[in-house]
N, C-alpha and C positions, 0 to 999 in steps of 0.2 A: 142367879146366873143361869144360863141357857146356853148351852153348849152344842155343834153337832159337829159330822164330821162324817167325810167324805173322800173318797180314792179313785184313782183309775190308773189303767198301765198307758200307758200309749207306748208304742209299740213303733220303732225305726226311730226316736226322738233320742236326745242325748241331755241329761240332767243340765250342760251348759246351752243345750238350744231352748231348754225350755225356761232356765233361768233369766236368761235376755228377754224372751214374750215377756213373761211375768214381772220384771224390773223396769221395764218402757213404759211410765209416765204416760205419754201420748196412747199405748193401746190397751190401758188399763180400764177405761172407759168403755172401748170396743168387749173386752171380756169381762167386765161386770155390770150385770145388767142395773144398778139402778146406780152407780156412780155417772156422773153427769160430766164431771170436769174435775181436774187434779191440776195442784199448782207444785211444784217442788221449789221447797222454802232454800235451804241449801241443803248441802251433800260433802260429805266430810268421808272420801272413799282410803283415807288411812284408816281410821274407825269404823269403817262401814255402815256406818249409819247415814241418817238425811232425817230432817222433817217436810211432813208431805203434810200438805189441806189437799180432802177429797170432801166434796160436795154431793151429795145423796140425795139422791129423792125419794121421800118416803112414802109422800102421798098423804089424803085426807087432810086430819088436820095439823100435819107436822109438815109435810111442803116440800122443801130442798133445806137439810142442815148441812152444815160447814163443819169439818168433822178434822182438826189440827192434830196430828198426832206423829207418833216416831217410828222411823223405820228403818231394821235392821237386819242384815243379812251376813250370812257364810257360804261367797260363790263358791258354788254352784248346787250347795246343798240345801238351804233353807232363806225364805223370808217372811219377817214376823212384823206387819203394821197395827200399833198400838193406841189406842184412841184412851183418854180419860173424859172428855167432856167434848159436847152435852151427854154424852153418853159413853159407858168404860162396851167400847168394842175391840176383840183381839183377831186378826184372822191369821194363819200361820199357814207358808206352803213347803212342805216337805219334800224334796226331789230325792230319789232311791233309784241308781241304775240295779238296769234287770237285764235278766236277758235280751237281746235285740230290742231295748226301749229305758222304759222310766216307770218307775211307780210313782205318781204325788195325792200325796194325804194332807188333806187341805180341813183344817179347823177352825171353826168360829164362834167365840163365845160371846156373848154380849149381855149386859146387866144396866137395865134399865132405871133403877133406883137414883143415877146422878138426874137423869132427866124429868122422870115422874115423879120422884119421891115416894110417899106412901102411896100413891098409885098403882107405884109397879105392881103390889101385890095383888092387880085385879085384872092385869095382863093375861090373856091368853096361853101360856105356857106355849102347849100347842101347836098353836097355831100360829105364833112368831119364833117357835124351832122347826115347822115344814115350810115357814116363808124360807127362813135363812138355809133350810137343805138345798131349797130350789133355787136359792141364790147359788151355792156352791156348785150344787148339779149342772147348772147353766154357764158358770163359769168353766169348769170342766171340759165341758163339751164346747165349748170356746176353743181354749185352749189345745183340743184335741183335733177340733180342727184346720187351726191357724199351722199346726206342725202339720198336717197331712197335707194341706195347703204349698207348707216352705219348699219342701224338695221338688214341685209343679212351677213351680214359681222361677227356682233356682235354674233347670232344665231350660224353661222357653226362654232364659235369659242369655243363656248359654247358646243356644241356638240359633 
């Protein structure tokens, strides 16, 4: 299993502005960089749960996988999309109000063994836990900037 894990504060955002970025289907794609397309299977918001297919692209010789998994949240504090196959991926987003913002602690483990079988063990370590930092890193900073974005946005609209 390969684990890493990742935080930033953003600063003037409110743990429910950032829980609506992070729960829209549609700009899930926009902040992470190698999801391609999300389809939302259904959504059962008494449970708070849904199953969602995100389509990835991984690149070389693994391509675009279809990646069916469950997702579950407690607005406005947490959401955790769960993958079993082709591969057990977890990524979890923590929302923490703070002072004047948000803290989110964003996790992703992922275990290669449904996919590769005895392969995995010749995996990279590594090198597929600094991809997956720079995934989250880049998600981050997505996110950080889509909320510095919202109040520019909110203004000229106003306007």
């Amino acid at each position: 299993m390969i684990k890493v894990a990742r935080r930033v504060y953003i600063e003037g955002s409110t743990p429910e502005a950032i829980f609506a970025a992070l729960s829209d289907p549609a700009s899930m794609g926009q902040l992470l960089p190698r999801v391609q397309k999300v389809e939302l299977l259904n959504r059962d918001e008494a449970n708070r749960k849904a199953k969602l297919v995100t389509y990835m692209g991984l690149g070389g010789i693994f391509g675009t996988i279809r990646c069916e998994g469950d997702l579950t949240w407690v607005e406005p504090r947490e959401i955790l999309f769960s993958v079993r196959a082709p591969v057990s991926l977890e990524t979890r987003w923590s929302l923490t109000p703070a002072v004047n913002g948000t803290d989110i602690q964003a996790t992703m483990s992922l275990d290669l063994a449904p996919l590769l079988g005895p392969l995995a063990a010749f995996v990279p370590v590594q090198q597929v836990a600094d991809m997956l930092a720079l995934e989250l890193e880049s998600a981050l900073k997505a996110i950080a900037a889509k909320m510095r974005a919202a109040p520019l946005r909110e203004r000229a609209v106003a306007a």
